[in-house]
C-alpha positions as CSV (number, residue, x, y, z in Angstrom):
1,X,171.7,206.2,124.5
2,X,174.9,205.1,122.2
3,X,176.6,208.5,123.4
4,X,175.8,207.9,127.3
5,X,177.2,204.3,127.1
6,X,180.1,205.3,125.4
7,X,180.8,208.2,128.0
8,X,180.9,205.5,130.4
9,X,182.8,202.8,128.8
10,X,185.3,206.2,128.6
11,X,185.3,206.8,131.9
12,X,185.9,203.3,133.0
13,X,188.8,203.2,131.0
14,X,190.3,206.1,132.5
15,X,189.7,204.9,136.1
16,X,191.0,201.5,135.2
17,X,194.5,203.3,133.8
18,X,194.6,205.5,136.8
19,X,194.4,202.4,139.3
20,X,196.9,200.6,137.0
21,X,199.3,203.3,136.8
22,X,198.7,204.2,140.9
23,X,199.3,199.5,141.2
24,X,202.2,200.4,139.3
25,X,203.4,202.7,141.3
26,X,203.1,201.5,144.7
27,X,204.4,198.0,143.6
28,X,207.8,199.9,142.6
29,X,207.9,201.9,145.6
30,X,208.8,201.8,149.0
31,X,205.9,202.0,151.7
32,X,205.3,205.2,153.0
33,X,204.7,205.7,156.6
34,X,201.5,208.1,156.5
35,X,200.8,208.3,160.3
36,X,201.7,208.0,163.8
37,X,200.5,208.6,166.7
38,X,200.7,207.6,170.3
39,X,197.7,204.8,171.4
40,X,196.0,206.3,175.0
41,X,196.1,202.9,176.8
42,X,196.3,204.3,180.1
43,X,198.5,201.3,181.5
44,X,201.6,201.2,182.8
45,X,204.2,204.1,182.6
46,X,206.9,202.0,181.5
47,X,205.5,200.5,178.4
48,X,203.9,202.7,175.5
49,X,201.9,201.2,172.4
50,X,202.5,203.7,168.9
51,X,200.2,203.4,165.9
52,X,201.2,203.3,162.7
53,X,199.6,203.7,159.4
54,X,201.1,202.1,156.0
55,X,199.8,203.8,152.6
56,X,201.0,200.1,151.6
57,X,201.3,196.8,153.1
58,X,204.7,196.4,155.2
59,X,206.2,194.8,158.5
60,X,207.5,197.6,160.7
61,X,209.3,197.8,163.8
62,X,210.6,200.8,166.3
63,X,213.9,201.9,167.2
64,X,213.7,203.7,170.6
65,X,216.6,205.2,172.8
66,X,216.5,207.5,176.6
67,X,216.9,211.1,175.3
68,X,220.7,211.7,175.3
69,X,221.6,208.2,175.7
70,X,222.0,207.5,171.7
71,X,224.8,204.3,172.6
72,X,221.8,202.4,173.8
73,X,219.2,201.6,171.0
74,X,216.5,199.3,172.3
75,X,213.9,197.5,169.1
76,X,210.5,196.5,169.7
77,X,208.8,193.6,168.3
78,X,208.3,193.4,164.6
79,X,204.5,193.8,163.3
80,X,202.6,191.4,160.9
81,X,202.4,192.6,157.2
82,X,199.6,195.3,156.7
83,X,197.9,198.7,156.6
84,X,197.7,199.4,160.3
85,X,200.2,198.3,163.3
86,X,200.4,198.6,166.7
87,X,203.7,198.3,168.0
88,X,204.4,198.6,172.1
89,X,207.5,199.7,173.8
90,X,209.0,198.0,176.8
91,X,211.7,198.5,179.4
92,X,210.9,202.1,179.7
93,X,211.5,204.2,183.0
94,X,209.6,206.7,184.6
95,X,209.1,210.3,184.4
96,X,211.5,210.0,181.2
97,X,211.8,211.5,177.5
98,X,212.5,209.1,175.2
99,X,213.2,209.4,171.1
100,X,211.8,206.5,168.6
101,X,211.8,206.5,164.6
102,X,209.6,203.7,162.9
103,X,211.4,201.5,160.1
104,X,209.9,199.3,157.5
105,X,211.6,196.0,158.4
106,X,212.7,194.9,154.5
107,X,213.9,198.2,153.7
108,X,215.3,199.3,157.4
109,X,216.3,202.5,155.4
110,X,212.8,203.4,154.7
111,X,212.2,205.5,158.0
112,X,209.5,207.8,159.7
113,X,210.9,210.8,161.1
114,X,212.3,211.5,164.7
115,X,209.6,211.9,167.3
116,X,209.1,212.3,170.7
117,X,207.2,211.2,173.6
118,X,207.5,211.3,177.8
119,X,206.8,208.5,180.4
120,X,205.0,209.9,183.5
121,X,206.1,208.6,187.4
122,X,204.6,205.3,188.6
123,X,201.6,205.7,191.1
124,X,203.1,206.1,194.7
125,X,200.9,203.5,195.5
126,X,202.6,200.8,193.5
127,X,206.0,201.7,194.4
128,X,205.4,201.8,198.0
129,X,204.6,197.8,197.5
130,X,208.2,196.8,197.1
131,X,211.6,198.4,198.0
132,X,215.1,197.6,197.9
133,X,216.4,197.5,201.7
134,X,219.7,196.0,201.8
135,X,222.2,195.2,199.5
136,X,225.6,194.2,199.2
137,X,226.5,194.8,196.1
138,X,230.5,193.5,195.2
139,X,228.8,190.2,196.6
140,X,226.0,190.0,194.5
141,X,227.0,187.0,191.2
142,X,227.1,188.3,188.0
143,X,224.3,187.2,186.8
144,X,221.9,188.5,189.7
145,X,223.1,192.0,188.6
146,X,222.3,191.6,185.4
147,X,218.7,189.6,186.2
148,X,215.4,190.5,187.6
149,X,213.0,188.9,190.2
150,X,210.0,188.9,189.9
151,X,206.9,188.6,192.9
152,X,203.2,189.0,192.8
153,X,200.7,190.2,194.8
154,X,197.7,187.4,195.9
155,X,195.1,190.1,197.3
156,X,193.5,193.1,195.9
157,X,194.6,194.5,194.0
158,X,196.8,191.7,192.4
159,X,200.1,193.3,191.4
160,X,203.1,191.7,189.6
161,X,206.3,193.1,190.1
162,X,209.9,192.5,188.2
163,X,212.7,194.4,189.7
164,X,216.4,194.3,189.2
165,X,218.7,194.2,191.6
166,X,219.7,197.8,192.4
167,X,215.5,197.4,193.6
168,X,213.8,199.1,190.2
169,X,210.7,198.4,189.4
170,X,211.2,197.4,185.4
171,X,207.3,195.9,184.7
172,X,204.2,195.7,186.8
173,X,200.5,194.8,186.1
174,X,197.9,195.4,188.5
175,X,194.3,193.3,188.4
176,X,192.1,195.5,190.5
177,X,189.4,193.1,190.8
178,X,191.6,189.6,191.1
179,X,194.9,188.7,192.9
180,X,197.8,186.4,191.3
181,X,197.5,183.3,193.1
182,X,200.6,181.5,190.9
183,X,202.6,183.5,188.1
184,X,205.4,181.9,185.5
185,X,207.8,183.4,183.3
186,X,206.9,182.1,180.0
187,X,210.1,183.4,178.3
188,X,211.0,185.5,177.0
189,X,207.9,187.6,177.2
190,X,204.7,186.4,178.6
191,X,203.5,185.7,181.8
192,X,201.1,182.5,182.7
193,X,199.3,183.1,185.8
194,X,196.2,182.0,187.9
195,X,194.0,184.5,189.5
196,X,190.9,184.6,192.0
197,X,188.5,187.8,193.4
198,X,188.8,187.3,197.2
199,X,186.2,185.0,197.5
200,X,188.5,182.6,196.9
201,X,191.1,181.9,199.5
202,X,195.2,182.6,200.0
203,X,196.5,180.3,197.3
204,X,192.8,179.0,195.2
205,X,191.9,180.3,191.9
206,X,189.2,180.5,189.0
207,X,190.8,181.7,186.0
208,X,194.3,180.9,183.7
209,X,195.2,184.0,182.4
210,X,198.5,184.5,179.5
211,X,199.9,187.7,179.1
212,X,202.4,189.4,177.1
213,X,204.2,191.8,178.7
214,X,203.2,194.4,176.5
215,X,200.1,194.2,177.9
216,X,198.3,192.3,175.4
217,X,196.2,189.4,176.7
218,X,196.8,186.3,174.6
219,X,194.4,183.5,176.6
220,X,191.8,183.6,179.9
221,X,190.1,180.9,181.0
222,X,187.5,180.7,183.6
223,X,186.4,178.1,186.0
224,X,182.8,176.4,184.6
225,X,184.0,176.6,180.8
226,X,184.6,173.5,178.9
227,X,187.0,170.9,180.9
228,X,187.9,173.6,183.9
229,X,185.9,171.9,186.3
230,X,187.7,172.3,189.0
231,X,189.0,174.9,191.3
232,X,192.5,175.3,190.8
233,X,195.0,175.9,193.7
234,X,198.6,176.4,194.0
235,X,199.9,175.9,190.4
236,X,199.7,176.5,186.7
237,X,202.1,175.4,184.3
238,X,202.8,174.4,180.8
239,X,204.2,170.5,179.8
240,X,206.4,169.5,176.7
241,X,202.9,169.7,174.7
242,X,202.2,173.0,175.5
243,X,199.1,171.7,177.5
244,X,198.1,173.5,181.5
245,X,198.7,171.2,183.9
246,X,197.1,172.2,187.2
247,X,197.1,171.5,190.7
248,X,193.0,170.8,191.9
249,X,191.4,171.2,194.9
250,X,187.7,168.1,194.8
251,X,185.6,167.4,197.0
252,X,185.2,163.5,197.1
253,X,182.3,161.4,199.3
254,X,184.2,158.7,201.2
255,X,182.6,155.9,203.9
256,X,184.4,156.8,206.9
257,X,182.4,154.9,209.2
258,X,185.5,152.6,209.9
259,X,187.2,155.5,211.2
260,X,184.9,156.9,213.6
261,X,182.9,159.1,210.9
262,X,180.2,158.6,208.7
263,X,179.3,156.6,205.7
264,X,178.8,160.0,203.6
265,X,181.6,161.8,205.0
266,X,183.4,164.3,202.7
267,X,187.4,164.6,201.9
268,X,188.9,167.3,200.1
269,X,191.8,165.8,198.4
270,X,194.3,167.2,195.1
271,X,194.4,166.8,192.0
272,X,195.8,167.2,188.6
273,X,193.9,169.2,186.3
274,X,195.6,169.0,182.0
275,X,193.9,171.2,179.5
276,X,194.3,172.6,175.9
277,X,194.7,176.6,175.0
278,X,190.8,176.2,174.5
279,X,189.7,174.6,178.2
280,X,189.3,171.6,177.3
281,X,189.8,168.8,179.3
282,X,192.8,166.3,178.3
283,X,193.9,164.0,181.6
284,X,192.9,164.4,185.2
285,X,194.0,162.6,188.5
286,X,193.4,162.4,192.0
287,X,195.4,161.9,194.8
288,X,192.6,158.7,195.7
289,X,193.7,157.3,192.6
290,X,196.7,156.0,194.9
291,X,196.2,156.4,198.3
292,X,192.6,156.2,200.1
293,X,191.5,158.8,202.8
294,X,189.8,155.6,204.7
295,X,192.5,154.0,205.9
296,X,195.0,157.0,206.4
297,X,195.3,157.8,210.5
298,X,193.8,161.0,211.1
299,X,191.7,161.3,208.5
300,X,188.9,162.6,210.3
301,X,191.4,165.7,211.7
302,X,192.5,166.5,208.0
303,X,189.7,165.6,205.9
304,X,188.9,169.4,205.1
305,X,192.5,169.7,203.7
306,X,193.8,166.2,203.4
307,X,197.6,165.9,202.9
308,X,197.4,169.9,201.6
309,X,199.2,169.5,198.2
310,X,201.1,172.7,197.5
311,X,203.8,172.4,194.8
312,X,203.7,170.8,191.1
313,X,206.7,170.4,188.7
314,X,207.7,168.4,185.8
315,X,210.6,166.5,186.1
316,X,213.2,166.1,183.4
317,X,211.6,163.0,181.9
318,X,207.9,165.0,181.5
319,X,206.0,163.2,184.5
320,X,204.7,165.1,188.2
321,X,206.3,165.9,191.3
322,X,203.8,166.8,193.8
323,X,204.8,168.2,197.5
324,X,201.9,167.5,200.4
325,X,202.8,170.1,203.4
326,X,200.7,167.7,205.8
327,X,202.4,164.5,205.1
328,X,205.6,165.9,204.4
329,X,206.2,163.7,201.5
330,X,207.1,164.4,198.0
331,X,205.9,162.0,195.0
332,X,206.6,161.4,191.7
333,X,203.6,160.7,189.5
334,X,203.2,159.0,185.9
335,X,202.2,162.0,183.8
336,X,200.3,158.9,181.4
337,X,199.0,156.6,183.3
338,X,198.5,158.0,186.8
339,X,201.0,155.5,188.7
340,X,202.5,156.6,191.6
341,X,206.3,155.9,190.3
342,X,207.7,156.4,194.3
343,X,207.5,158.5,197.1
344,X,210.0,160.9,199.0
345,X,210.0,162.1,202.5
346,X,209.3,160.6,205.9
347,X,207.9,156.9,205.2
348,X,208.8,157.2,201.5
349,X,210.4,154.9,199.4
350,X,214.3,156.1,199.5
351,X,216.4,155.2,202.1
352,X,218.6,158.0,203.6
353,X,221.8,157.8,203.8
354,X,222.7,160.9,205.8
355,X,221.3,164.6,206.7
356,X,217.5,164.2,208.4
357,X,214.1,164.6,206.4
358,X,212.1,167.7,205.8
359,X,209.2,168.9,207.3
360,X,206.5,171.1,205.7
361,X,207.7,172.1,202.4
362,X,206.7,174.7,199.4
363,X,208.1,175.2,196.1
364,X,209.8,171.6,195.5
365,X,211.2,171.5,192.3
366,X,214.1,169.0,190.9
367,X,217.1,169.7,188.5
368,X,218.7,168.2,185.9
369,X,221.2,167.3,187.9
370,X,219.3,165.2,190.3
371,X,218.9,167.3,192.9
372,X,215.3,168.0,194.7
373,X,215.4,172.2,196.2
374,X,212.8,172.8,198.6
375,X,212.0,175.3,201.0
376,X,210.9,173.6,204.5
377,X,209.0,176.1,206.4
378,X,210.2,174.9,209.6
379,X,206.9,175.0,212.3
380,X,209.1,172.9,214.5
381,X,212.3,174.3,215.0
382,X,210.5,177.9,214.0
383,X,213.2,178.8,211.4
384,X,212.7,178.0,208.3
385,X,215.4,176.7,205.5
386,X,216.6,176.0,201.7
387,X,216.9,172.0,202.1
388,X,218.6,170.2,198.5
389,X,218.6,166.5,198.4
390,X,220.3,164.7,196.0
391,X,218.4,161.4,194.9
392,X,219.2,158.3,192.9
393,X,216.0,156.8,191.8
394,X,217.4,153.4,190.8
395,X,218.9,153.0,194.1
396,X,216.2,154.8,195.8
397,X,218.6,156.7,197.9
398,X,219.3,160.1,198.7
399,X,221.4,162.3,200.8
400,X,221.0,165.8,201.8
401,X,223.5,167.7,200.2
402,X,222.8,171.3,201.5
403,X,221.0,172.9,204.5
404,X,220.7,176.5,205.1
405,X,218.9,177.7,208.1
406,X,217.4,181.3,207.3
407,X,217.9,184.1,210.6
408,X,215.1,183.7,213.3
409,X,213.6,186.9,211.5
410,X,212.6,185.7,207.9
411,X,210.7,182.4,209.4
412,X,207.8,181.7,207.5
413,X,205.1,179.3,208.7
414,X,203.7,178.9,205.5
415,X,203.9,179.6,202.1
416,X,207.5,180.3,200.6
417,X,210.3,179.7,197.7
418,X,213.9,178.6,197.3
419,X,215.4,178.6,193.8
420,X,219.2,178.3,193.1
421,X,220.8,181.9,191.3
422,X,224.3,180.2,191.3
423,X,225.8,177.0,192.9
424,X,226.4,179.0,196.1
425,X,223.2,181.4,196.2
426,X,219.8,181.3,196.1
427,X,216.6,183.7,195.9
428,X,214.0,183.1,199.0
429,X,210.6,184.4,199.4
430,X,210.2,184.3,203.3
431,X,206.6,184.9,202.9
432,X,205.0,185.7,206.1
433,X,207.7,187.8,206.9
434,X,207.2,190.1,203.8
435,X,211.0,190.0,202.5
436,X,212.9,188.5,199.4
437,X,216.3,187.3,199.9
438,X,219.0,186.8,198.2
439,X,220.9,184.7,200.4
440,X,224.2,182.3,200.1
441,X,225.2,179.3,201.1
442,X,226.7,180.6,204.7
443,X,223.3,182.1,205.4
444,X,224.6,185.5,204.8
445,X,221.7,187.9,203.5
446,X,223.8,189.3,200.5
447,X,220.5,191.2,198.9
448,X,216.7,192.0,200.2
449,X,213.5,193.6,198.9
450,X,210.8,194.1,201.8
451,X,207.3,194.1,200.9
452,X,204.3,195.4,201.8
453,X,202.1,192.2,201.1
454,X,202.8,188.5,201.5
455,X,205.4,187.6,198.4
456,X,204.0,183.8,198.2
457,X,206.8,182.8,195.9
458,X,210.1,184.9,193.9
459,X,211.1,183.8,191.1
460,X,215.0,184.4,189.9
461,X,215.0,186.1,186.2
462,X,218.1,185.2,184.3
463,X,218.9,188.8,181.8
464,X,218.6,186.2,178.6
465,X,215.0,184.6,179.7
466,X,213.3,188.1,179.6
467,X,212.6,190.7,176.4
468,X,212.2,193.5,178.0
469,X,215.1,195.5,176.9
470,X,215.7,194.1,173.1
471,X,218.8,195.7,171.3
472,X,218.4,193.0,167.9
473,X,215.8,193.0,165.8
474,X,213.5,189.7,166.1
């Protein structure tokens, strides 16, 4: 028995020296990069994910370059200190060969070997969504050609596209069972969006969804869970607290008896919807806070759409800016207490000094330099325009600084965007008329992508705002 147990305490001693001496000699070395391999995803052509195995724990990151094209080194993101790593690859093109080397991010001289791996085309099906069909190229500012605009799909399948100017397609994701009601750039690489199957209509929505573009899901939310009690239409957005702020669509029972209805009748009315990363509900509004469906005239016409809100946007100061299409009026909201703080737009609270009001409106959204851009769909005239008004809000005064009246061709009844690229161009989506424009301040068309679904808003990319093609390590 004394023999046996001695045996063993021998042969724990050894192991113990042998894990000590291998401690030992890890802790003096450099990692070692045992494996890698390509992951089999099976998403997008122009993004691949590589896995890599550590025989110690390290950070890594990839250097990647075009086959050939060795003055041009593009970096991925750098991976979290362990074992295993998955590290993806954006800004790739299609049907291309490419050359990558993995490098522990301490000791960037510690390096895998040169490998290899091929990008196949992009289905037919997505690029025949959006094409390039005009442009005029010595026109185009500086930092359009060096941008990216992005514009998203609202039926099935939901599709987001970002293209550059010469009309590449540089990212996509497709949601074959939802469309993308509302997508924003969360720079520099993730994408906040709110999505619907089509049982919801045009603009409505049931889920939040954040995305990196890399593929990897970061948050999805869905209508019924914790605060989001509402369905959401229009908007989704992040405030200064890094809370969702939403646009809601609520049902409201309203005596409208006085008005030649009933004393149950029901109003649809809008709504501001906050919540936390986790759903839960932290501030809610209603347009009846302030105004009440009773008394407005015609209530009984518009009470299955009352006032139609279809823009939100935070103003410099952290409080709302809400557009209604059917009143054509624009307010600014108390992002604390609810207050309305005034109104813009026919009957409004500003007086104005010169130009003439807008009509139905979409995408209104103010600058720092206080300046409201809005994109006035035009039902009367049946041309549509980029309208900017400059406001003073202690004098409640405004002007209208700059009308452009889009050609007879691009008008859009509903729906559509207006952002400012430079002081003398902007980006338009004329929605019902499929195309994206970049257009300046003559009304010249200087740039357009045609599509083959309704673009409901495009959104302007500056180069700086989007990692997509990363040449410095993180």
């Amino acid at each position: 028995m004394a023999i046996v147990d001695k045996t063993k305490r021998i042969s724990f001693i050894k192991r113990t020296i042998s894990f000590l001496f291998m401690l030992a000699f890890y802790s003096c070395s450099n990692p070692e990069i045992a494996i890698v391999k390509i992951a089999e995803t099976g998403r997008s052509p122009l993004f691949k994910t590589i896995e890599v195995e550590t025989n110690k724990p390290a950070s890594l990151y990839i250097c990647y370059w075009k086959k050939g094209k060795t003055d041009t080194v593009f970096i991925s993101d750098t991976s979290q200190q362990g074992l295993l790593h998955r590290l993806t690859l954006t800004g790739l093109q299609q049907n291309s060969a490419y050359v990558y080397e993995v490098a522990v991010a301490d000791k960037p001289s510690s390096k895998s070997d040169i490998r290899h791996f091929s990008t196949e085309d992009i289905p037919v099906e997505i690029l025949d969504q959006a094409f390039l069909v005009e442009s005029d190229h010595e026109a185009l500012p500086e930092n359009f050609k060096k941008g990216y605009v992005m514009i998203y799909r609202r039926d099935l399948p939901g599709m987001v596209y970002i293209v550059n100017a010469r009309g590449e397609l540089v990212w996509y994701n497709h949601a074959k069972e939802s469309g993308y009601k509302v997508v924003n750039l969360i720079k520099p690489d993730r994408l906040l969006s709110l999505n619907a199957p089509l049982s919801y209509p045009t603009s409505y929505g049931n889920e939040i969804a954040e995305i990196k573009l890399d593929g990897d899901t970061l948050l999805h939310i869905k209508k019924g869970e914790k605060g989001f009690d509402k369905t959401i239409h229009h908007e989704i957005l992040y405030n200064q607290a890094g809370q969702l702020v939403t646009l809601t669509a609520e049902d409201k029972t309203v005596d409208l008896s006085d008005a030649g209805g009933s004393k149950t009748d029901t109003v649809t009315t809008d709504g501001i919807l906050v919540l936390d990363k986790q759903g839960n509900k932290i501030w809610e509004w209603s347009v009846a806070d302030i105004l009440s469906p009773a008394t407005y005239p015609g209530i009984l016409k518009e009470k299955k759409d009352w006032l139609h809100a279809n823009s939100l946007s935070i103003d410099t100061d952290g409080n709302y800016i809400i557009s209604f299409y059917l009143g054509s009026q624009i307010w600014k909201v108390d992002a604390t207490s609810g207050k309305l703080i005034w109104k813009l737009g026919k009957s409004g609270d500003f007086k104005l000094t010169s130009g003439t009001w807008f009509g139905e409106s979409h995408a209104v959204h103010k600058t720092s330099s206080n300046e409201i851009t809005l994109f006035e769909n035009g039902t009367g005239s049946k041309q549509s325009a980029i309208l900017v008004y400059h406001i003073n809000e202690e004098k409640k005064e405004t002007f209208l600084k700059t009308k452009i009246v889009l050609p007879e061709n691009f008008y859009s009844e509903r729906m559509g965007s207006a952002y400012a690229v430079t002081d003398s161009t902007w980006l338009v989506s004329a929605a019902q008329s499929r195309n994206v424009l970049l257009i300046d301040s003559s009304g010249k068309v200087l740039w357009r992508v045609s599509t083959a679904f309704i673009p409901y808003r495009a959104v302007f990319i500056p180069a700086e705002d989007l990692s997509l093609f990363r040449t410095e390590k993180k």
